[in-house]
DOGU-321148 format. One record per residue (C-alpha): residue number from 1; residue in one letter; x, y, z. Coordinates in steps of 0.25 Angstrom, whole numbers. Each point is the difference from the previous one (the first is absolute). Layout:
residues N
+-----+------+-------+-------+-------+
! seq ! type !    xx !    yy !    zz !
+-----+------+-------+-------+-------+
! NUM !    A !     X !     Y !     Z !
...
+-----+------+-------+-------+-------+
//
This chain:
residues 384
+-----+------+-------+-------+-------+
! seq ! type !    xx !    yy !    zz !
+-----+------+-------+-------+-------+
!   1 !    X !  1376 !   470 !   750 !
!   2 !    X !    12 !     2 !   -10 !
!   3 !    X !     2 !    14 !     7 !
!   4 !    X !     1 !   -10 !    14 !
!   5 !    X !     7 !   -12 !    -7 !
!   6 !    X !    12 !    12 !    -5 !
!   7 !    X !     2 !     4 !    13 !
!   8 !    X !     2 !   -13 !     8 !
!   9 !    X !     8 !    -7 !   -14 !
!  10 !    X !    10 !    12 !     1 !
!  11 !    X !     1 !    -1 !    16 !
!  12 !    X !    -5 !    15 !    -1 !
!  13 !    X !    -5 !    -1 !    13 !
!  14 !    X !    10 !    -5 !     7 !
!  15 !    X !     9 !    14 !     4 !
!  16 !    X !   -14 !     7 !     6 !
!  17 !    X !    -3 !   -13 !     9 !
!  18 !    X !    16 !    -2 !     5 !
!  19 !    X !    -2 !    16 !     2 !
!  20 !    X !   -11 !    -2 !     9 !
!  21 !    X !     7 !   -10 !     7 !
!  22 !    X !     2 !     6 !    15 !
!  23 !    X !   -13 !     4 !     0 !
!  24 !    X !    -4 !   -13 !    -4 !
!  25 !    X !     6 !    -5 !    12 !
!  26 !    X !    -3 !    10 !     9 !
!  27 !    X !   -14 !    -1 !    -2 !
!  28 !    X !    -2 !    13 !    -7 !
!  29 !    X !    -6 !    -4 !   -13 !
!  30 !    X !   -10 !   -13 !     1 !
!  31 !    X !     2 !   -12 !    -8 !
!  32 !    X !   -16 !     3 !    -7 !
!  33 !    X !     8 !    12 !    -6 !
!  34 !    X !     8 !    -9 !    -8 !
!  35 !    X !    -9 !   -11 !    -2 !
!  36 !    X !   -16 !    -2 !    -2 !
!  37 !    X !    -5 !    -4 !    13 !
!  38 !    X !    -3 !   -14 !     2 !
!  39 !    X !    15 !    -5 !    -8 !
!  40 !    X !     9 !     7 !     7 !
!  41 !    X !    10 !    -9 !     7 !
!  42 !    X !     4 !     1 !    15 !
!  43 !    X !     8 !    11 !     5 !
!  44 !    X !    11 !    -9 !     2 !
!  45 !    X !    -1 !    -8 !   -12 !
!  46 !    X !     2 !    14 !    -5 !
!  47 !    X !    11 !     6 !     6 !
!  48 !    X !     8 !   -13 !    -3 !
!  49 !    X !    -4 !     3 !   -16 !
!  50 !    X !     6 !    16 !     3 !
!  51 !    X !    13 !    -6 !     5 !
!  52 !    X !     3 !   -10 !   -11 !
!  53 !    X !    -3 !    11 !   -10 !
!  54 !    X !     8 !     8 !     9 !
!  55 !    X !    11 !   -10 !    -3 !
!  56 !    X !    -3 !    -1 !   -15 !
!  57 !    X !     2 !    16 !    -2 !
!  58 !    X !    12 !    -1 !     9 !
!  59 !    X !     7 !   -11 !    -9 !
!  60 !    X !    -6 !     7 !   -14 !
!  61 !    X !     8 !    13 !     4 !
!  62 !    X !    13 !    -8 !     1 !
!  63 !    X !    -4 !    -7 !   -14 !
!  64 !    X !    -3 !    13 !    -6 !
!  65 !    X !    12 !     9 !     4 !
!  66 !    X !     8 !   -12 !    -5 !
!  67 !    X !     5 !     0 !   -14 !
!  68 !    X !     3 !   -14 !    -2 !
!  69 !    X !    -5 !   -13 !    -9 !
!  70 !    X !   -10 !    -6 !     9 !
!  71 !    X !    -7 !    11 !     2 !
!  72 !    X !    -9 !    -1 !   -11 !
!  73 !    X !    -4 !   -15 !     6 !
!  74 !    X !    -1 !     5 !    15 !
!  75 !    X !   -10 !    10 !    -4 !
!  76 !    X !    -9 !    -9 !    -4 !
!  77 !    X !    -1 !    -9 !     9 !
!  78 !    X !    -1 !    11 !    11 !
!  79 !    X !   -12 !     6 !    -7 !
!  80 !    X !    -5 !   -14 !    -2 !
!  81 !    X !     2 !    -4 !    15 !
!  82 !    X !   -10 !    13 !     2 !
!  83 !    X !   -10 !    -3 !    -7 !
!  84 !    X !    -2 !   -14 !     5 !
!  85 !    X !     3 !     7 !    13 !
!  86 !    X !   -12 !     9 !     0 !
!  87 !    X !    -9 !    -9 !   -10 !
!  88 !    X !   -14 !    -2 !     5 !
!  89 !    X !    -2 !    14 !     7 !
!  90 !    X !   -12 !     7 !    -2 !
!  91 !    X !     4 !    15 !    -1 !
!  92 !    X !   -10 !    10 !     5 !
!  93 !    X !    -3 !     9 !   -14 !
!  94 !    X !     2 !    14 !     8 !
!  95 !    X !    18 !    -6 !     3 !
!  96 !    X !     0 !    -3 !   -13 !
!  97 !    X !    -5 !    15 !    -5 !
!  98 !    X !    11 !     5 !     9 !
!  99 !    X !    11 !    -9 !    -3 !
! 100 !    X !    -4 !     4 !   -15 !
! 101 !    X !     0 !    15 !     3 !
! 102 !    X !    14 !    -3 !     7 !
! 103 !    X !     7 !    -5 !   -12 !
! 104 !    X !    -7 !    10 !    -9 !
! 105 !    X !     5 !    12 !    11 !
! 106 !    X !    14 !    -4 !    -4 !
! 107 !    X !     0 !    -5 !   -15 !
! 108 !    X !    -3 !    14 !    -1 !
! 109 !    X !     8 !     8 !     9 !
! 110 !    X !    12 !   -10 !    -8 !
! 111 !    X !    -5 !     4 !   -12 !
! 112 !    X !    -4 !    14 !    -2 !
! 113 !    X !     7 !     6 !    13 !
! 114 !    X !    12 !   -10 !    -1 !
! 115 !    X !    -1 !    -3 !    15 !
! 116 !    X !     3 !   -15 !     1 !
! 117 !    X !     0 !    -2 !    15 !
! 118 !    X !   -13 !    -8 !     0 !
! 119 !    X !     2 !    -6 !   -12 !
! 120 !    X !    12 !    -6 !     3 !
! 121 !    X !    -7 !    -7 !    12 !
! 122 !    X !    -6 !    -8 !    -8 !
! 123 !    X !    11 !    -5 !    -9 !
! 124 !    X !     7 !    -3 !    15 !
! 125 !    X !   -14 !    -7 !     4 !
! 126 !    X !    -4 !    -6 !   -14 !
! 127 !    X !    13 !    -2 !    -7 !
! 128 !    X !    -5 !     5 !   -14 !
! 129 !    X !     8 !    11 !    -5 !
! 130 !    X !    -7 !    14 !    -5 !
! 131 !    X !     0 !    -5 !   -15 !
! 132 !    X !   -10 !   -10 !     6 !
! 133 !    X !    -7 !     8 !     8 !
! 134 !    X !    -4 !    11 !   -10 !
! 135 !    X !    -7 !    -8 !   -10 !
! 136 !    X !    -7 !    -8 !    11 !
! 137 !    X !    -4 !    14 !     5 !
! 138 !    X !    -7 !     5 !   -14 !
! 139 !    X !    -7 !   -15 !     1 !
! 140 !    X !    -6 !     4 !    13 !
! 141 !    X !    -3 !    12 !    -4 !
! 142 !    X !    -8 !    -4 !   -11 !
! 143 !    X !    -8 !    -9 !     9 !
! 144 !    X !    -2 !     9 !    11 !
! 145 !    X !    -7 !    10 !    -9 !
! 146 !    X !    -8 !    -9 !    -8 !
! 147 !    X !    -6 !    -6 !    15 !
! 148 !    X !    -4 !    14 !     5 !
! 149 !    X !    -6 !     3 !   -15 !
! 150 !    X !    -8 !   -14 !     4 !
! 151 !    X !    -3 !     4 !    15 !
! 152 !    X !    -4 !    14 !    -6 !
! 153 !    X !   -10 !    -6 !   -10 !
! 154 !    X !    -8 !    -9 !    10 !
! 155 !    X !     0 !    12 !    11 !
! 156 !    X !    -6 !     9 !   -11 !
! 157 !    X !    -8 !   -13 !    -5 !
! 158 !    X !    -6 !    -1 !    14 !
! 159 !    X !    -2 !    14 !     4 !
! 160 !    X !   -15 !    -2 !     0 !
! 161 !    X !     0 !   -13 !    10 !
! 162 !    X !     7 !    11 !     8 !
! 163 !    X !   -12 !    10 !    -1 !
! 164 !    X !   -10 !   -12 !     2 !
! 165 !    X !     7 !    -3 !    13 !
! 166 !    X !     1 !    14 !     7 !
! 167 !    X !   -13 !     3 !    -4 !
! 168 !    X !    -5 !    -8 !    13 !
! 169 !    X !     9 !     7 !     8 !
! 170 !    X !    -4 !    14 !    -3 !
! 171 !    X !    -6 !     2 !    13 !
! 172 !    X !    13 !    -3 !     8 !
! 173 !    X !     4 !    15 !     2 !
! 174 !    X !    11 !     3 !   -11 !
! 175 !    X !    -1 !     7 !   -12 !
! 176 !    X !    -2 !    -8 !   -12 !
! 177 !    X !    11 !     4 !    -9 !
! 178 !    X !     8 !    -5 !    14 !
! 179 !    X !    -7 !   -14 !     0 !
! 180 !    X !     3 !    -2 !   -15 !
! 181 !    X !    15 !     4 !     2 !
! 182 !    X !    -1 !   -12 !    10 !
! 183 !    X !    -7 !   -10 !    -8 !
! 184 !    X !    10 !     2 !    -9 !
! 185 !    X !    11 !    -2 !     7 !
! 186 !    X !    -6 !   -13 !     7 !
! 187 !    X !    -1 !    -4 !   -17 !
! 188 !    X !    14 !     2 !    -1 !
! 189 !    X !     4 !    -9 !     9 !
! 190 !    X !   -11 !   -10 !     0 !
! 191 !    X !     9 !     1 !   -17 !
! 192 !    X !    12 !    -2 !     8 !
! 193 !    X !    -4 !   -13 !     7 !
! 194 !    X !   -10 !    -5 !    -8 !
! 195 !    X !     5 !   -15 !    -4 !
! 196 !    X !    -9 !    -8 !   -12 !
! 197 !    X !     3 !   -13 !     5 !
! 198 !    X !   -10 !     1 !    11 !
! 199 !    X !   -11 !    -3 !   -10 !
! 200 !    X !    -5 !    13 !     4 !
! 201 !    X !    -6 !    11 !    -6 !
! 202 !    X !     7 !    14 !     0 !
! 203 !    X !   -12 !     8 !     3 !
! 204 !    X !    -2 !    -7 !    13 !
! 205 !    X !    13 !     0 !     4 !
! 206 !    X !     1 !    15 !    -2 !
! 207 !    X !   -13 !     3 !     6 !
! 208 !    X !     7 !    -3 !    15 !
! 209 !    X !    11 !     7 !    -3 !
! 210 !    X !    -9 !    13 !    -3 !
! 211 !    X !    -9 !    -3 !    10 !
! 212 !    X !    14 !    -1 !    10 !
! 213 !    X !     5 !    12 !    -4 !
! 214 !    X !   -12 !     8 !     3 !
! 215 !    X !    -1 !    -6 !    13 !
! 216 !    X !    14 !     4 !     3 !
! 217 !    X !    -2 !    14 !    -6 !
! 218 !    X !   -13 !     2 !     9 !
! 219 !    X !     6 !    -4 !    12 !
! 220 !    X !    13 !    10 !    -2 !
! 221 !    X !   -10 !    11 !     1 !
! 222 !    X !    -8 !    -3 !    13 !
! 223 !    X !     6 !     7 !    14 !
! 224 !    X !     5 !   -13 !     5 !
! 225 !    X !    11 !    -8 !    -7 !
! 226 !    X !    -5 !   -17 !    -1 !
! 227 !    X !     7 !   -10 !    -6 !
! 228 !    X !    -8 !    -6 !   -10 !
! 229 !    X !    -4 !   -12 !     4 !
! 230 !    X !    -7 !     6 !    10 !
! 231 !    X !    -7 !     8 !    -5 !
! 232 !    X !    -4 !   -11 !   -11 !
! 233 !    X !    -4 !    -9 !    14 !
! 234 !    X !    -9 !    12 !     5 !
! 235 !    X !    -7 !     1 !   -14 !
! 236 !    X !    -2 !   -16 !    -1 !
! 237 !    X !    -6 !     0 !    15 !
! 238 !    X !   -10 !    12 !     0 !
! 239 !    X !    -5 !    -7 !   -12 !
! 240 !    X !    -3 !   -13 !     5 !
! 241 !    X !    -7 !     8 !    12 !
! 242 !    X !    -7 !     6 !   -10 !
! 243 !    X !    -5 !   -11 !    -6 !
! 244 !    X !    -2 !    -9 !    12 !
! 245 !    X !    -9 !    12 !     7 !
! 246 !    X !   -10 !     2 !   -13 !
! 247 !    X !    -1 !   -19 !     1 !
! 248 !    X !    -2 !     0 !    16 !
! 249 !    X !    -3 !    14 !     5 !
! 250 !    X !    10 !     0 !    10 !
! 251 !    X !    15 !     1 !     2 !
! 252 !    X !    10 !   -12 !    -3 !
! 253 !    X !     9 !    -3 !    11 !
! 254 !    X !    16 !    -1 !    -4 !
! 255 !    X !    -2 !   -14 !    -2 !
! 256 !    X !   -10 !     1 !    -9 !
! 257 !    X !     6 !    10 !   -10 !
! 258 !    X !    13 !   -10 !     2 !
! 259 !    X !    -9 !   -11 !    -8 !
! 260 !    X !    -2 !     9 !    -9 !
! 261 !    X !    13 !     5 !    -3 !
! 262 !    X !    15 !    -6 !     0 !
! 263 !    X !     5 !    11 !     8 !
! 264 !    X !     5 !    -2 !    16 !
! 265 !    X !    -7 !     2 !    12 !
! 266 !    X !     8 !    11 !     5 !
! 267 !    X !     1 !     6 !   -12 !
! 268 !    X !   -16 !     0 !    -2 !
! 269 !    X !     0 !     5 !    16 !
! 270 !    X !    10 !    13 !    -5 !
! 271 !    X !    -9 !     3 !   -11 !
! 272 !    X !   -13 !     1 !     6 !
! 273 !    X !     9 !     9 !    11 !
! 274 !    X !     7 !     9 !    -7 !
! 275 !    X !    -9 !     3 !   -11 !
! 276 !    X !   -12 !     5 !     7 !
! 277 !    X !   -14 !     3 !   -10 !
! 278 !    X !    -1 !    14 !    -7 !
! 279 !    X !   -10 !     9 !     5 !
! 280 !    X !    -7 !    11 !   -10 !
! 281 !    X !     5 !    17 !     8 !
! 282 !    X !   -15 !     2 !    -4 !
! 283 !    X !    -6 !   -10 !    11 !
! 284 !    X !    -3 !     6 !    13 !
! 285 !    X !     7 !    -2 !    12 !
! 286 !    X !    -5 !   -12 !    10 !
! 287 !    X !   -10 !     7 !     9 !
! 288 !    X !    -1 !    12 !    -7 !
! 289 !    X !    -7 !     8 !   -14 !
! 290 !    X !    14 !     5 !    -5 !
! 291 !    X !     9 !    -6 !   -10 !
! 292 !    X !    14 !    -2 !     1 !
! 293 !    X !     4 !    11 !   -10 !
! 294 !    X !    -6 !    11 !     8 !
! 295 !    X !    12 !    -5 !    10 !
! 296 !    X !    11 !     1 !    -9 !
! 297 !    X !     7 !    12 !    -4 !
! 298 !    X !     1 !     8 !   -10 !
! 299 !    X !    13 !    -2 !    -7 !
! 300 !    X !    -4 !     9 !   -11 !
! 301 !    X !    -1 !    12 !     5 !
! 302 !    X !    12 !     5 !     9 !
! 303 !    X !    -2 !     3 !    14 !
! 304 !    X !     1 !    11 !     9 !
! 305 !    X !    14 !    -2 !     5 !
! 306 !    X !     6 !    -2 !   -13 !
! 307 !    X !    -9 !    13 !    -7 !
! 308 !    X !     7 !     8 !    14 !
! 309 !    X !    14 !    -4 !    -6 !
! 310 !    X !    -2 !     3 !   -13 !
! 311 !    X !    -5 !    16 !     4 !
! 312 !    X !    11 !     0 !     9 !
! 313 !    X !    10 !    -5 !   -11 !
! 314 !    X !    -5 !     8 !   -11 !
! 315 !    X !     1 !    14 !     9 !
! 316 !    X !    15 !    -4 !     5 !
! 317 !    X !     2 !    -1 !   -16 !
! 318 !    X !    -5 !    13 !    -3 !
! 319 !    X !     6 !     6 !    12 !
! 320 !    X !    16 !    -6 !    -7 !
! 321 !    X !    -4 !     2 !   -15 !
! 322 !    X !    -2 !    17 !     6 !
! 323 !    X !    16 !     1 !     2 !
! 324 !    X !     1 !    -5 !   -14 !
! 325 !    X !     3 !    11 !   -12 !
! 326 !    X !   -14 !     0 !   -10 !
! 327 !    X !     9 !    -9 !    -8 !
! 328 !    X !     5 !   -10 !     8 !
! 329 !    X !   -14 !     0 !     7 !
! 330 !    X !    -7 !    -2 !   -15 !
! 331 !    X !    10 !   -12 !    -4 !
! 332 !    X !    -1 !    -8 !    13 !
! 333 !    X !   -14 !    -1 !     0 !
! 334 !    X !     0 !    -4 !   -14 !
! 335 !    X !    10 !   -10 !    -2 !
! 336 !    X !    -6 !    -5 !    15 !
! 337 !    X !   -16 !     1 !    -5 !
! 338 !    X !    -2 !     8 !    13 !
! 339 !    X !   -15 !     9 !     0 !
! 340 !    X !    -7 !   -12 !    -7 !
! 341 !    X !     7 !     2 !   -12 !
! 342 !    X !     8 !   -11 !    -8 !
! 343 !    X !    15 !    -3 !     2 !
! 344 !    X !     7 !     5 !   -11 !
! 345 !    X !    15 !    -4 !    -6 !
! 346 !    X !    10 !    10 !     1 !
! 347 !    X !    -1 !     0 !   -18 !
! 348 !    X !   -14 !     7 !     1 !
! 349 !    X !     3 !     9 !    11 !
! 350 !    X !    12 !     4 !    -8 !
! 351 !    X !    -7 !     1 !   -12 !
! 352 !    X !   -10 !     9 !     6 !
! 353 !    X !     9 !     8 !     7 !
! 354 !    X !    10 !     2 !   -12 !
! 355 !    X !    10 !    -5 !     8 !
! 356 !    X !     9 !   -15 !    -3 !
! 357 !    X !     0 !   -12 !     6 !
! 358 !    X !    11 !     0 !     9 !
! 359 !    X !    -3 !    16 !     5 !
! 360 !    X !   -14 !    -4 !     6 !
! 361 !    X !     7 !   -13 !     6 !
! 362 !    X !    10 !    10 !     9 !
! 363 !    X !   -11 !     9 !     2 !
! 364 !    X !    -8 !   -11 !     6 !
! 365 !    X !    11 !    -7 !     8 !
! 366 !    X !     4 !    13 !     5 !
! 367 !    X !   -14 !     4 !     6 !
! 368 !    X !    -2 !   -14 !     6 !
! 369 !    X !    13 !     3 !     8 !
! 370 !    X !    -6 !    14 !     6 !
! 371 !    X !   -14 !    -8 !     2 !
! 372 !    X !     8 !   -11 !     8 !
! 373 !    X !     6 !     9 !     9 !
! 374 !    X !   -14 !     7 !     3 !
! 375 !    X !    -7 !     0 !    14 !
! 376 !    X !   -13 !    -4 !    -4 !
! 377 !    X !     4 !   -11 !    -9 !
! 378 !    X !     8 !    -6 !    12 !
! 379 !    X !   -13 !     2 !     9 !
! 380 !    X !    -7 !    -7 !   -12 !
! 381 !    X !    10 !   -12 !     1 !
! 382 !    X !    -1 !    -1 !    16 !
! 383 !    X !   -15 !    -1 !    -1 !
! 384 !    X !     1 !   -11 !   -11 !
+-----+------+-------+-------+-------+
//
C-alpha cells in the first residue's frame, strides 16, 4: 500500500496512461486492464478523463519550458488539478507494475547511461524537475524491494498449501515437477491480488488461484484448444450427471442439471455435445471380441514405407561419400554422425586427426560441395 500510495501521490502513473491513450480510444487496450473490474468508469467517462489530462500535459509543457515567476505556483496547482482529476480510481495492480517498470526504465537509462529522453517525459508530463525525481526514485526503490522480499517470504511460507493442492490433481496427465511449477504461479498471483479487507483468509483465497492455474495449464496441453470457462462448464455438468445418475438411476434431462447448476441452457446443451464420455482402448468393439488397441497402429515401430526410404537413403549415401578422398569421407561422417555413430565437433576430429580447427572446417566444406554436385545424392533428394 505505501509502494501504491507513492505512485499515485507523485502522478507516477500518469505518462504510461496518456501513453496508452490511442489505444485507449481505439479499443485496443480494455478499461479492466487499467482498473479492477467492477469500478472502472464507462468508456466515455474515460475518454473524457484522457482529454483533460491530455490538456493538463499540454499546458504543464508550456509551464515547464517557461522560465518565469509563476511558475513555481502554476505547477502546483496543475499537479493538484490531476489528482483530484483522477481521485477515486481503482488501478489494476499489473498497470501500476508497468507504470513502475516504466519510470524505473528511464531513471536508469538517465542515470547510468545518461540517456535522458524518457526521463525528460516525465518532467514535461509531471513538472518535477530530475533533482526531484532521483531521490523519489531511491524512495521507490526501497519499497519496491522490501514488497518482493514480502511476496517472496509468503510464497516460500506457503509452498506446502502448493503441495497439498496438486496432490489431488496428480492423475491429470502432466508431470508433477510441471503441476508444482503451476500451483506456484497461481500462488503468486493469488499474492498479487490478495486484498485483507475482505475478511478473508489467504489460504483460501490462494487455493482458487492454484487450483485456476492448474486447470489453465491442463487445458494448454490437450489436442483442442478451450477457453476456460468452458472447459470449467463441462467439468461442473458431467459432475452433476454423475451425481444425479448414482440418486435416480437414470439420465437427467438439461433441465434438470440446469436446477442444479447456474449455468445456461445452451451452454449445458454444448457441453453434453462436444464433450462426449471417455472410452477404456482395452473394451472391445460393439459386436465384436477385439478391443480397440488391436485396431490402432503402431506408432512405435516405423513402417515399411519409411524403413524402404531409410535403405534407399543410406545406399545413395554410401554411393556420394565413394567420390570422397579417405579423409574427406572420414570427416563427413563424423562431424554428421553418419554409420550409427555420434556427431562429433570439428575440435575432436581435429584433435584426432592432428590437424587445427579451421583445416578440418575447409576440409569439410569442401567435400560437401563435391557431395552436392553428386548424382546419387540428387536422385536421393528427388525421392525425398
Amino acid at each position: 500500500m505505501q509502494w501504491q500510495e507513492l505512485l499515485l501521490k507523485h502522478l507516477l502513473h500518469v505518462p504510461l496512461l496518456l501513453a496508452w491513450g490511442p489505444r485507449i480510444r481505439q479499443g485496443t487496450v480494455r478499461l479492466t486492464a487499467l482498473c479492477r473490474p467492477g469500478t472502472a468508469p464507462t468508456l466515455a467517462e474515460f475518454k473524457a478523463t484522457l482529454q483533460r489530462l491530455d490538456n493538463l500535459r499540454d499546458q504543464m509543457r508550456d509551464v515547464v519550458q517557461q522560465q518565469n515567476v509563476q511558475r513555481a505556483k502554476t505547477i502546483p496547482t496543475l499537479q493538484a488539478t490531476m489528482q483530484e482529476l483522477l481521485h477515486g480510481l481503482d488501478w489494476h495492480p499489473e498497470f501500476l507494475r508497468q507504470a513502475w517498470h516504466r519510470f524505473h526504465l528511464a531513471m536508469t537509462r538517465a542515470t547510468a547511461a545518461g540517456q535522458g529522453r524518457l526521463a525528460a517525459c516525465y518532467v514535461v508530463t509531471l513538472g518535477s524537475s530530475m533533482e526531484v525525481l532521483r531521490p523519489l526514485w531511491r524512495d521507490v526503490c526501497h519499497v519496491y524491494t522490501m514488497m518482493e522480499q514480502t511476496k517472496q517470504e509468503m510464497v516460500n511460507h506457503n509452498l506446502r498449501l502448493v503441495i497439498s493442492v496438486v496432490y489431488k490433481f496428480r492423475y491429470a496427465g502432466l508431470p508433477l515437477s510441471d503441476l508444482i511449477q503451476d500451483g506456484n504461479i497461481g500462488l503468486m498471483r493469488a499474492i498479487d491480488n490478495f486484498d485483507y479487507r475482505r475478511d478473508l483468509k489467504f489460504s483460501t483465497y490462494a487455493i482458487w488461484w492454484i487450483r485456476q492455474a492448474i486447470h489453465r495449464a491442463a487445458s494448454s496441453q490437450s489436442l483442442m484448444r478451450l477457453p476456460e470457462y468452458c472447459r470449467d462448464n463441462a467439468r461442473r455438468v458431467h459432475q452433476v450427471l454423475d451425481t444425479f445418475m448414482v440418486e435416480h438411476g437414470r439420465t437427467p434431462t438439461v433441465q434438470e442439471i440446469a436446477q442444479r447448476t447456474d449455468i445456461p441452457l445452451e451452454r449445458i446443451a454444448w457441453s453434453l455435445e462436444n464433450t462426449p464420455e471417455q472410452i477404456s482402448i482395452d473394451n472391445p468393439l460393439p459386436g465384436t471380441q477385439w478391443p480397440l488397441r488391436d485396431l490402432l497402429p503402431d506408432t512405435h515401430q516405423a513402417s515399411s514405407h519409411e524403413v524402404l526410404v531409410q535403405h534407399n537413403l543410406q545406399r545413395y549415401t554410401q554411393h556420394a561419400l565413394a567420390c570422397l578422398t579417405p579423409r574427406e569421407a572420414a570427416i563427413i561422417c563424423r562431424h554428421f554422425g553418419l554409420g550409427d555413430r555420434p556427431a562429433e565437433t570439428l575440435d575432436q576430429i581435429g584433435r584426432d586427426l592432428n590437424l587445427s580447427r579451421e583445416r578440418v572446417r575447409q576440409i569439410n566444406s569442401a567435400a560437401l560441395d563435391k557431395l552436392k554436385q553428386h548424382k546419387a545424392i540428387l536422385q536421393a533428394c528427388l525421392e525425398q
